[in-house]
C-alpha positions as CSV (number, residue, x, y, z in Angstrom):
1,X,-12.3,36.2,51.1
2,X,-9.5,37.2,48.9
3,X,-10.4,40.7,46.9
4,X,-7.3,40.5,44.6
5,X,-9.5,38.3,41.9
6,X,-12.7,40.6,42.6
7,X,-13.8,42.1,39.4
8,X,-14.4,46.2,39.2
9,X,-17.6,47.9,38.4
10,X,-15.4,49.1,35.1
11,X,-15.2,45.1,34.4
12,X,-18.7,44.7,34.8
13,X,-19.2,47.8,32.1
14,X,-17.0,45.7,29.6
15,X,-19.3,42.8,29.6
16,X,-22.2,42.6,26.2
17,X,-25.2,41.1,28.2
18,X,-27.8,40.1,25.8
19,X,-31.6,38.5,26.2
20,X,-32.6,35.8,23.0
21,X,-35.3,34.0,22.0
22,X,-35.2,30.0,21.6
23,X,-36.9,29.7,18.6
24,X,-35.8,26.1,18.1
25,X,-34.1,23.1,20.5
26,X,-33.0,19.8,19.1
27,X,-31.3,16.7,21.1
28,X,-27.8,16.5,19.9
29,X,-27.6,12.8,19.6
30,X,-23.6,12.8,19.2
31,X,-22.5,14.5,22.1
32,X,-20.4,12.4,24.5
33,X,-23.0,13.7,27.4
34,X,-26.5,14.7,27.1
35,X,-26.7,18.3,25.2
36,X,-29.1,19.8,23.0
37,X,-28.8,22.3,20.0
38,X,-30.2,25.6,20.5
39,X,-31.2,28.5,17.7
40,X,-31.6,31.5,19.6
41,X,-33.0,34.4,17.8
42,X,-31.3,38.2,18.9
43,X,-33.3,40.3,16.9
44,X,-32.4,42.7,13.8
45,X,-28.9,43.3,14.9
46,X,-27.1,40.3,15.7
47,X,-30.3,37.6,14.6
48,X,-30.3,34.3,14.6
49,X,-27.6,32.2,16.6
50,X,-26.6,28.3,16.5
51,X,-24.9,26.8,19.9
């Protein structure tokens, strides 16, 4: 295995890992393949997200 594209420990530090809740999922009938729409709630600070 080739280390050169290894991340770091210091890389992993960079990263912004957060946990959601789905609060709400809908089909998303005009995607070219089969998707959904998600709400995901991240609490006070961030709160509620669309993907």
């Amino acid at each position: 295995m080739n280390n050169d594209n290894m991340a770091t420990f210091d890389d992993f530090k960079k990263l912004d890992i957060r946990v959601g809740e789905i609060i709400k999922v809908e089909f998303f009938k005009k995607a070219k393949n089969p998707a959904y729409k998600l709400w995901i709630d991240f609490g006070d600070e961030i709160g509620i997200k669309k993907i």
